[in-house]
C-alpha positions, -999 to +999 in steps of 0.1 A: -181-482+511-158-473+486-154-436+495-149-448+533-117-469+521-105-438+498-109-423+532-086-446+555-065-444+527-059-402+528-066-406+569-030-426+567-010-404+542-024-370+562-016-382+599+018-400+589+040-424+608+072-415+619+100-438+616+115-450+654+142-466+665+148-504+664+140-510+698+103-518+707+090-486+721+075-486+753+048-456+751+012-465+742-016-456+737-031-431+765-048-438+792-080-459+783-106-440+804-112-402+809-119-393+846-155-392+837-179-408+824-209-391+804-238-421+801-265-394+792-240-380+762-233-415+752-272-427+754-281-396+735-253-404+706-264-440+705-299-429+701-292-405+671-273-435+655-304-457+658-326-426+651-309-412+616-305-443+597-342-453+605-354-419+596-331-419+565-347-454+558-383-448+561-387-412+547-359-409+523-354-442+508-389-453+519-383-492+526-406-513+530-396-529+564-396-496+584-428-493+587-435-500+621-463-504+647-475-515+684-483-548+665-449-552+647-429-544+683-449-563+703-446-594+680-405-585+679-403-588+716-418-624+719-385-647+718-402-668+695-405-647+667-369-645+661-355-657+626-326-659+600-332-630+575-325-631+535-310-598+533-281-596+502-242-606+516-231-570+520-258-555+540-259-583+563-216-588+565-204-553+562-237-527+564-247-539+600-212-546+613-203-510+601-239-494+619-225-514+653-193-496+652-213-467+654-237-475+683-201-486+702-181-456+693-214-438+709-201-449+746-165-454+737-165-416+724-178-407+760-152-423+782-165-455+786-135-484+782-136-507+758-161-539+771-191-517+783-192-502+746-191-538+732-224-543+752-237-508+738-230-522+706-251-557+716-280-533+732-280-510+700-283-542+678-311-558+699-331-526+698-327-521+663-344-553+658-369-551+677-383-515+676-373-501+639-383-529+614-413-549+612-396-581+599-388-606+627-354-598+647-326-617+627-297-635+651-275-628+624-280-591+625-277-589+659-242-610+660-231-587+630-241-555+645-228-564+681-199-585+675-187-572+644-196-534+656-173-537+682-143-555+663-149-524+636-159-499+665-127-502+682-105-503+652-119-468+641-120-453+678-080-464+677-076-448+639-094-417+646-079-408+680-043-412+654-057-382+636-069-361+663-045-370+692-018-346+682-003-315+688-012-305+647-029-269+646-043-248+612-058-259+582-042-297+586-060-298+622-092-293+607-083-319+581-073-344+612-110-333+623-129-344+593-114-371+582-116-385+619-154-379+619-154-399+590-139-427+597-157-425+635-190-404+631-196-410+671-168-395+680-168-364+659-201-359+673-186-360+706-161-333+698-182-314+678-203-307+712-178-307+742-159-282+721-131-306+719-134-296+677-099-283+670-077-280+698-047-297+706-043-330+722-029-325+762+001-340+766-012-370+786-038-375+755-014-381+729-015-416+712+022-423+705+018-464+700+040-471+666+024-477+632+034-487+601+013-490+569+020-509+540+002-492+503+003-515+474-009-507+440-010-532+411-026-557+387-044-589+402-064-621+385-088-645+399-100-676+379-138-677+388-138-714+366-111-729+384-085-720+358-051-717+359-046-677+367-008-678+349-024-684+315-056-675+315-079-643+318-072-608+326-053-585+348-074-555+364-063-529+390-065-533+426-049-513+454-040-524+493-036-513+526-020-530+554-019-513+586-002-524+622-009-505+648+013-515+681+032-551+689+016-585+703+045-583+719+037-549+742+007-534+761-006-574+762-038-570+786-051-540+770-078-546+745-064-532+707-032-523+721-023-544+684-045-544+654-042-552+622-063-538+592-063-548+554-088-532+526-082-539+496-103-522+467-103-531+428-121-533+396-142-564+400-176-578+391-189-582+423-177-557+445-154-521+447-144-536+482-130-570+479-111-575+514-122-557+550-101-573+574-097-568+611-077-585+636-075-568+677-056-584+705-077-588+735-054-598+759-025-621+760+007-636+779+043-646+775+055-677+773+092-696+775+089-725+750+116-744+737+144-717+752+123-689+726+107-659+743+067-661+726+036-647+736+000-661+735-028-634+722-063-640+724-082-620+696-117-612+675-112-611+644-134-595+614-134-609+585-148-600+550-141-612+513-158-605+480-144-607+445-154-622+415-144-656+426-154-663+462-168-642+490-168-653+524-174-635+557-167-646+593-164-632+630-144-650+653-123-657+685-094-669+680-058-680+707-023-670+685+008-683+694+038-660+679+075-669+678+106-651+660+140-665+660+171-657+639+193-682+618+223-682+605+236-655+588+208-628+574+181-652+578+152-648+605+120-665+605+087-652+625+057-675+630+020-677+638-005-699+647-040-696+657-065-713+665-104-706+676-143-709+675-163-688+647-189-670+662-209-670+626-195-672+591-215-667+559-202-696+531-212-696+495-241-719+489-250-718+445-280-739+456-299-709+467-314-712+499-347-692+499-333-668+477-301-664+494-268-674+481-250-681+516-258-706+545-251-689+582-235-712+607-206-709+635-173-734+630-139-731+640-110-718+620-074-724+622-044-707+610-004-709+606+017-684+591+057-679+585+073-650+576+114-658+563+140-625+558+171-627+541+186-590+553+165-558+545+164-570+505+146-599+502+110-617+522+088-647+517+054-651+538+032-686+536+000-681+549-026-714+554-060-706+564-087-736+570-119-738+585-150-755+594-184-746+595-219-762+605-249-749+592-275-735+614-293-721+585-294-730+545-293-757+525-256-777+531-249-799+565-215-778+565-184-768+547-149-772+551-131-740+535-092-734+534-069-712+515-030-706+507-011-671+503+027-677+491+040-637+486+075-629+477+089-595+480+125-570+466+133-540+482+139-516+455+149-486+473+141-475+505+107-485+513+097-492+479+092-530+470+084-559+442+057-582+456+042-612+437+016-633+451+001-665+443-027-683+460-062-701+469-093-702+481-113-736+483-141-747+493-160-782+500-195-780+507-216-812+518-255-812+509-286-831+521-302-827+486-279-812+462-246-829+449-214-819+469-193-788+461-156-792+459-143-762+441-109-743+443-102-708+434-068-694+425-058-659+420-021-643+411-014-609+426+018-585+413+021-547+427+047-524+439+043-519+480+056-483+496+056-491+534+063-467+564+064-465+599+076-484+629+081-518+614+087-547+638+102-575+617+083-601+607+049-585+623+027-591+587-010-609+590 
């Protein structure tokens, strides 16, 4: 996983952003559906993304619960034999989220729009557990791989169509090539055999929806026993991406017309990746409140965190509410809030339940942001993040999770900036048998931020 986010990272420097003017731009992405549709390509590609990893799995790496049978499949197909697996947090929150995108991209890649590939995605899952292990078929794979395989899915089909929907030629094409069928495997594939591999975009292919990217490099400490981060332990390295790709303000009943991405890598006990974060409009209205011109955007959200201190993971639904409006002088202030059910989350449970150390259960999560300018120099963002959760499966009777971001930035020069940050995560967990869990986490960020691109103000998750 760390070489794929190495990967986004080069896939952003390589394709590039270029700067546009102040006014919201009104071309997008290209039209969302070729005039055909190729369901034996696509069923073929979906198959060879079920095929390969099983194959991998069973002759190469030889695991255990590959080895099927008539027995094992005809006990997966009875309802009843579904159950919540024990698999570790990152195969379970990040490996089978990342296989879905794959199944997805397999009919998105083919000219299928955007919901028919989210029920690829379900399909692939659902015969993935049932016809290539012999454990029992796991609901929380099958949410992971569909839901979170199409949240991922159509964030890479978006990313990769920026590298290869150009007019580039030469030795940088074939770099667009690669590092597209990197990032979206289905959809090299796909080019690889319609003979699409290295030519041009047509004009009326071209994806000219604005981007900017935000890169941030510096030193970061978490307090794991609830210390205070300004005085004690140690700085390590960590780097960031950020990356906006069109306006909730434009484009609003198109599905991913705006994302929003954040990885962010570092040194760590736990984990290389620490953040994989994925936010896609769905569709979405404006609104005329209180004299202010705001629009309502319903999104799914991915969500993934794991550092020394905390790891949480969660897909969601949620309903956001933005609003911008400028004050006096150089001030303006842009806002968020959100609101919405969680599908299923994955909380930290130190009680061990069976072995695992996280209880599955869906919840609802809320959210509230403000971002204040003073000019082009100077920024403050305050993020709050809460949520609840009820178990389904593991030891607590539910948790209560929240968590508080306060970054201030200086522009240097141009696009180079000074960002500190300083925040939270905590956590109360309620048991049936085990005492209750009230634990908070902080953590103290500082880095230097190089962001380019269309930039509309205030537009920061």
């Amino acid at each position: 996983m760390m070489g794929k986010c190495a990967l986004l990272l080069a896939f952003l420097v390589t394709a590039g952003c270029k700067d546009v003017a102040a006014q919201q731009p009104t071309r997008h992405y290209p039209p969302d559906t070729p005039a055909t549709r190729h369901f034996g390509r696509a069923a073929s590609t979906l198959g060879l993304g079920e095929a390969g990893p099983y194959l991998f799995d069973r002759y190469w790496l030889q695991r255990d619960y590959t080895r099927i049978s008539f027995q094992t499949i005809g006990d997966n197909l009875k309802p009843s034999s579904w159950a919540w697996d024990n698999d570790p947090f990152q195969t379970n929150e990040i490996g089978h989220p990342y296989h879905g995108s794959i199944l997805f991209n397999a009919f998105r890649s083919n000219g299928f729009q955007f919901w028919p590939s989210a029920a690829a995605a379900f399909a692939g899952s659902y015969l993935w557990e049932s016809f290539a292990e012999n454990q029992a078929p796991a609901p929380n794979d099958f949410i992971n791989t569909g839901f979170g395989g199409m949240v991922l899915g159509e964030m890479t089909h978006r990313m990769s169509g920026k590298l290869v929907n150009n007019r580039s030629r030469g030795f940088m094409r074939q770099v667009n090539e690669v590092l597209a069928m990197l990032i979206n495997p289905s959809e090299g594939l796909t080019r690889l055999t319609t003979g699409k591999w290295g030519r041009p975009a047509a004009p009326d292919e071209m994806d000219a929806t604005p981007m900017s990217i935000d890169l941030e490099g510096g030193m970061r400490k978490y307090s794991p026993d609830h210390s205070n981060p300004f005085s004690d332990g140690s700085f390590r390295f960590y780097g960031r991406l950020h990356l906006l790709y069109g306006s909730p303000y434009n484009d609003l009943r198109t599905p991913f017309s705006n994302l929003h991405l954040t990885v962010e890598v570092g040194q760590d006990d736990s984990s290389r990746v620490n953040i994989v974060s994925v936010y896609g409009s769905l569709t979405g209205l404006r609104l005329h409140l209180f004299g202010l011109e705001q629009v309502a955007v319903l999104s799914a959200n991915y969500d993934y965190i794991n550092n020394e201190a905390f790891f949480y993971s969660a897909q969601s639904v949620q309903m956001n509410l933005y609003s911008g409006f400028r004050l006096a002088g150089p001030f303006s202030v842009n806002m968020q809030l959100a609101a919405g059910p969680v599908i299923l989350a994955a909380v930290p449970d130190g009680y061990l339940f069976e072995g695992r150390n996280y209880d599955y259960g869906p919840g609802l999560a809320f959210h509230a942001s403000a971002s204040i300018f003073i000019g082009s120099r100077f920024h403050y963002y305050f993020t709050y993040r809460g949520g609840w959760m009820s178990t389904v499966n593991g030891n607590s009777d539910g948790y209560f999770l929240h968590a508080i971001t306060n970054e201030a930035g200086f522009r240097l020069v141009d696009n180079l900036s000074l960002v500190v940050e300083y925040g939270y995560f905590g956590l109360h967990g309620a048991y049936r048998h085990y005492n209750t869990v009230d634990r908070t986490y902080p953590y103290l960020r500082s880095a230097i931020r190089w962001g380019f691109g269309f930039r509309e103000p205030g537009a920061r998750r």
